[in-house]
C-alpha positions in Angstrom: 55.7 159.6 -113.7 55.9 157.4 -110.5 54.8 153.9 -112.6 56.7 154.3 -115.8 59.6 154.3 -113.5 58.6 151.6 -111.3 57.7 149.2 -114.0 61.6 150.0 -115.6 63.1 149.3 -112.6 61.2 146.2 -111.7 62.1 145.1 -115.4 65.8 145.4 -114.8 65.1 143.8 -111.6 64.5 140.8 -113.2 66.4 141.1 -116.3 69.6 141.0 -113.3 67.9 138.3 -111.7 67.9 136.2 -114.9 71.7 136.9 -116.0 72.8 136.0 -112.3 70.8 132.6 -112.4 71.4 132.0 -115.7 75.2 132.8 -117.0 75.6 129.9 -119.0 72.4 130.4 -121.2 73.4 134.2 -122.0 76.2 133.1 -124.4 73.7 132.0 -127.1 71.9 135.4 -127.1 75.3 137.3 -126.4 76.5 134.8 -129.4 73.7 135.6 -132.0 73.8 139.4 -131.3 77.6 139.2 -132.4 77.0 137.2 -135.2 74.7 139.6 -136.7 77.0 142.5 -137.0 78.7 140.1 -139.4 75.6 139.7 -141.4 74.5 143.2 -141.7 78.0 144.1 -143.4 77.0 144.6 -146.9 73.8 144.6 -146.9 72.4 148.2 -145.9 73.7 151.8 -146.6 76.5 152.8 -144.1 76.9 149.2 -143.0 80.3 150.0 -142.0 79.2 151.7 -138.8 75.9 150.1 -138.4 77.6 146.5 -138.3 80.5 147.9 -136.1 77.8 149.6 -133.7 76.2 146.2 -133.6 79.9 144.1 -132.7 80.2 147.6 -130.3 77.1 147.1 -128.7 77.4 143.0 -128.2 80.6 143.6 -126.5 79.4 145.5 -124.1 76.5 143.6 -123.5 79.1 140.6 -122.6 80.7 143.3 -120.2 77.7 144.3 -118.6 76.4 140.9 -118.3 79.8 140.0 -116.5 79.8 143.1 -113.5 76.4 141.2 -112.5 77.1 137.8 -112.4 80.2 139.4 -110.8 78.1 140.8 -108.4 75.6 138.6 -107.8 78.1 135.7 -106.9 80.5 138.1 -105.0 83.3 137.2 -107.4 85.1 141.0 -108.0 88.7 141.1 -107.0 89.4 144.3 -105.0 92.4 144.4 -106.2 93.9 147.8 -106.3 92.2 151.0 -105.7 88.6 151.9 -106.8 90.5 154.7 -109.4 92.0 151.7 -110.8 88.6 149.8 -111.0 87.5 153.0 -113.0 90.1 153.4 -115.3 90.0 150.0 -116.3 86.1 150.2 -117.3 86.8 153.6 -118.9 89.8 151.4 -121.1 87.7 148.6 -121.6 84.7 150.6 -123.1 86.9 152.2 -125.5 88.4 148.8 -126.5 85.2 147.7 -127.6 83.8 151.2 -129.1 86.7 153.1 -130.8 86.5 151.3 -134.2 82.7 152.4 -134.6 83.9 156.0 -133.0 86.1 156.3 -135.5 83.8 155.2 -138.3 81.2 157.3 -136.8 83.4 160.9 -137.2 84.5 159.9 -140.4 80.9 159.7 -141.7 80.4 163.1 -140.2 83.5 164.8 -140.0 85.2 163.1 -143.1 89.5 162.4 -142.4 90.3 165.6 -140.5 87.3 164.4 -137.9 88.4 160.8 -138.2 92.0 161.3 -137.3 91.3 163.3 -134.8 89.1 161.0 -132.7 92.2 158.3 -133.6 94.4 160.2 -131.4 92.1 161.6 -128.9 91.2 157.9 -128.1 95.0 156.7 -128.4 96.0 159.9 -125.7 93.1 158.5 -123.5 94.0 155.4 -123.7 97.4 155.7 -123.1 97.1 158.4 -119.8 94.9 155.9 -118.7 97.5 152.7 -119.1 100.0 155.0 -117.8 97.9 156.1 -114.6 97.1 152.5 -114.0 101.0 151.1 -114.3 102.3 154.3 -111.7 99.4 154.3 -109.6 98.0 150.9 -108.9 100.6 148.7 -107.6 98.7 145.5 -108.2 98.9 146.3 -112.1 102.6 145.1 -113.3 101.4 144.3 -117.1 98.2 146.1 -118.8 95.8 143.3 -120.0 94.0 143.8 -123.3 91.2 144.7 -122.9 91.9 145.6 -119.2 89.0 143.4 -117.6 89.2 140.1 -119.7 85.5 138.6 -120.2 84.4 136.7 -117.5 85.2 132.9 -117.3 81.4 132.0 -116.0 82.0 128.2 -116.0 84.0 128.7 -113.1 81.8 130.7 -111.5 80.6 129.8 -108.5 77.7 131.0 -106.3 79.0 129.6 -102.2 80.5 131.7 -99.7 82.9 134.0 -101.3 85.3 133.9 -98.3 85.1 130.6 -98.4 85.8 130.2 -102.4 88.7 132.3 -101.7 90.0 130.0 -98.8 89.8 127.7 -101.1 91.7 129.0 -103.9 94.4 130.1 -102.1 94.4 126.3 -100.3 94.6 124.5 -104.2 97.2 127.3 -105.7 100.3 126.4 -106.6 102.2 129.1 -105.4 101.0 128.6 -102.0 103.1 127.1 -99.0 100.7 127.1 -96.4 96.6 126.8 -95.9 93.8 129.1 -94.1 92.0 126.8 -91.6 88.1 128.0 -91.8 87.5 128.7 -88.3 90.1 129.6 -86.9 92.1 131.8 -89.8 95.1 130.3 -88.6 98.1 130.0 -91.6 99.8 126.0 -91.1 102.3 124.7 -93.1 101.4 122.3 -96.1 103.2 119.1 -95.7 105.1 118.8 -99.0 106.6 122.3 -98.6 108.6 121.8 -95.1 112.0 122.3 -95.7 114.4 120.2 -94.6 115.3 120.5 -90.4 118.4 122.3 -90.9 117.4 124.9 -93.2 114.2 126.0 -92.2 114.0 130.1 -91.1 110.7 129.5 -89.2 109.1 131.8 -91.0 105.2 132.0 -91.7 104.2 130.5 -95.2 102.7 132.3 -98.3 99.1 131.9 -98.9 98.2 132.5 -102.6 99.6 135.6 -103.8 99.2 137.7 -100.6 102.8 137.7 -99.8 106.0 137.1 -101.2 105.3 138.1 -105.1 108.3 137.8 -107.6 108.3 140.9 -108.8 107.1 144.2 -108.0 106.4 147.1 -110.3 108.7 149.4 -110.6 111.5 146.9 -111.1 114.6 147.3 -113.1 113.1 146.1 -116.5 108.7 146.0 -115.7 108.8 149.7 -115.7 110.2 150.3 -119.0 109.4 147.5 -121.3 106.0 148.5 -120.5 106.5 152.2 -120.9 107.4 151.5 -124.8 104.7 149.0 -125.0 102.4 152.0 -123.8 103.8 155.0 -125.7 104.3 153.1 -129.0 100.4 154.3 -130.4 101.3 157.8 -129.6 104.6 157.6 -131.1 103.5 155.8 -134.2 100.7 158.3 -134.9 103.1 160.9 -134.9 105.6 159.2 -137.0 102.4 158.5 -139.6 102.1 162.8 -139.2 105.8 162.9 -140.4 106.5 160.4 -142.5 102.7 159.1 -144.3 100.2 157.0 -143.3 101.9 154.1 -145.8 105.2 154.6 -144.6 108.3 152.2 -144.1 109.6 154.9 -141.5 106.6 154.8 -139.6 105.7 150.7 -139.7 109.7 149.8 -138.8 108.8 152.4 -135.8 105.9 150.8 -134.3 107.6 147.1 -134.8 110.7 148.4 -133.3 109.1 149.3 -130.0 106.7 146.3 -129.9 110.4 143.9 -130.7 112.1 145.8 -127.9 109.3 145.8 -125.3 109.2 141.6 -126.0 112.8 141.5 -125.7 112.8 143.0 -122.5 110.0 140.8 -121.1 111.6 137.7 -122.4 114.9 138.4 -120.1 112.9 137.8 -117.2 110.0 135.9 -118.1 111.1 133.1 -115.2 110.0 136.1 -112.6 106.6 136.9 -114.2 103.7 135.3 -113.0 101.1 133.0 -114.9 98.6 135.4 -115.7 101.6 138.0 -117.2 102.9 135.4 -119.0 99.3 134.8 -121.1 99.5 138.6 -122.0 103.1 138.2 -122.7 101.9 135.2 -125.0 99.3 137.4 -126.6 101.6 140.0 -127.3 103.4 137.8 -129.5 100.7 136.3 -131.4 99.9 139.6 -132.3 103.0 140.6 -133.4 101.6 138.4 -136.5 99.1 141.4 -137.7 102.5 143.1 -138.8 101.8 140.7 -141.8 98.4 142.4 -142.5 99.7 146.0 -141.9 100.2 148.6 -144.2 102.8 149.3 -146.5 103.9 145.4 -145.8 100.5 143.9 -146.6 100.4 145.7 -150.0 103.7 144.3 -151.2 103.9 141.1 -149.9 100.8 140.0 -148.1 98.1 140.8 -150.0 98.5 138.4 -153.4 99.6 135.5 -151.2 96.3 135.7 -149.7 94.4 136.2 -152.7 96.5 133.5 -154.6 95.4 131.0 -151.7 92.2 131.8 -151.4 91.7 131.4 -154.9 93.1 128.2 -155.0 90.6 127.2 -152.4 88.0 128.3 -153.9 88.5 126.5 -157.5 89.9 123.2 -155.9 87.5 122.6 -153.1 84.3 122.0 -153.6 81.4 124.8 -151.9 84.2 126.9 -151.2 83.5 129.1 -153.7 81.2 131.7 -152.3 83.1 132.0 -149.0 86.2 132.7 -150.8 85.2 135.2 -152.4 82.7 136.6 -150.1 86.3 136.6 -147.8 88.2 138.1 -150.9 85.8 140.9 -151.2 86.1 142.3 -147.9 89.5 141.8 -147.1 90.7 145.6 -148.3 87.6 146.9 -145.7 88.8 144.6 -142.7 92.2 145.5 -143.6 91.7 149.5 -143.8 89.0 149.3 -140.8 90.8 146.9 -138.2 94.7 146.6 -138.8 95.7 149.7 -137.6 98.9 150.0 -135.9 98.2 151.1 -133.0 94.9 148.5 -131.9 96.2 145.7 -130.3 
């Protein structure tokens, strides 16, 4: 029983050893594996789930691969508490797996089991956004998905204390610099104040001190209390009102507009990093397009008139356009739910 073991564990001793030393070669593999779900779409029975397991399962490979480079070059952020670590790899993995969940119990359970994983998953997911916005101070704005994929071009294998020294020397939001020996906070030269107005006080260093805003401020809390109920209360509305309903899709972009419009009063006071979420939020204010009952009235023939018209006007176009044409209705019915953002 010993060996079996021994040999599986010395196999994922190495396969770790290869992802840390190699980060850059694993998007290929990571690449192909995601490409495929793409390709299996069509072409077996159930290929539904089975392409969505595949998409499922290349995600988290990504997400796996990135905790060990992580690890192996000493790169994780303790920020927050380790509850708030959790809760972001238990939101994370249910980003990348509730499609093929869903999928999954409506193969089995048919609508009933469908919709009742939907808002299983949605009431997770949201006591989970909600847990990590009240309890971990160092969360102001929920990222989608909580831990973004890792940016392993910047990754660097030297001394993580002194990567970090270095950071916080080159950022932009900092007024003073960490000597390496000593620890000792000085004063960068182009951020002395003037003689008279200077309070003597020690600079900032990065991010450590000093931040704009807090959560729990005046407008942070609930702008992203709407932003975080708004699945819940659109599944509900869809109970009341239909699944195709005006009611419930003027609902769900109602709290979306008012969450953005709340953000947007004080965007000078967020920092960078809120501001790219705050950016993404926007662009996906654009699936409203592609969202039931709008998409069947409006949407849907201008993007099979265009895509017809490319197809008979450009040359080799053909077979894309209507490969695209054909399984627009699935990606529509599958992915642009109201409630995935």
């Amino acid at each position: 029983m010993s060996s079996p073991l021994s040999e599986i564990q010395n196999l994922y001793e190495r396969y770790v050893k290869w992802v840390s030393g190699n980060p850059s070669s694993l998007a290929d593999v990571e690449l192909t594996v995601k490409w495929l779900s793409y390709f299996v779409a069509g072409k077996i029975n159930n290929s539904s789930a089975v392409s969505e397991l595949v998409y499922s399962l290349s995600n988290l490979l990504v997400f796996f691969n990135d905790r060990i480079i992580e690890k192996a070059h000493k790169n994780v952020t303790e920020e927050g508490s380790a509850l708030g670590r959790h809760l972001k790899m238990l939101l994370t993995t249910l980003e990348y797996c509730e499609v093929f969940i869903e999928l999954s119990a409506h193969k089995i359970w048919g609508t009933r089991g469908r919709w009742f994983f939907i808002a299983v998953i949605q009431i997770v997911k949201c006591i989970g956004r909600l847990a990590l916005t009240l309890y971990c101070r160092n969360t102001k704005i929920v990222h989608n998905p909580p831990i973004p994929v890792l940016d392993r071009k910047n990754v660097q294998a030297a001394n993580p204390s002194e990567n970090t020294s270095f950071r916080d020397n080159l950022s932009e939001d900092s007024s003073g610099i960490v000597l390496k020996r000593s620890g000792r906070v000085m004063r960068k030269v182009n951020f002395s104040p003037p003689l008279t107005s200077r309070t003597w006080k020690p600079p900032t260093i990065g991010n450590r001190t000093n931040q704009p805003v807090a959560y729990g401020g005046k407008f942070l809390g609930p702008a992203e209390m709407l932003y975080i109920v708004k699945p819940i209360v659109h599944l509900a509305s869809m109970r009341r009102f239909g699944i195709k309903s005006w009611t419930s899709y003027i609902v769900a972009l109602a709290l979306d507009s008012a969450s953005l419009q709340m953000y947007y009063k004080k965007r000078e006071v967020l920092s960078k990093e809120q501001r790219v979420e705050l950016s993404r939020r926007c662009v996906a204010m654009l699936l409203y397009l592609l969202r039931s009952p709008f998409y069947d009235r409006y949407t849907k023939n201008k993007i099979a008139s265009v895509l017809n018209g490319i197809g008979n006007n450009v040359p080799l176009t053909g077979t894309v356009t209507r490969f695209i044409l054909s399984y627009i209705p699935h990606w529509q019915e599958t992915y642009f739910y109201m409630w995935s953002t």
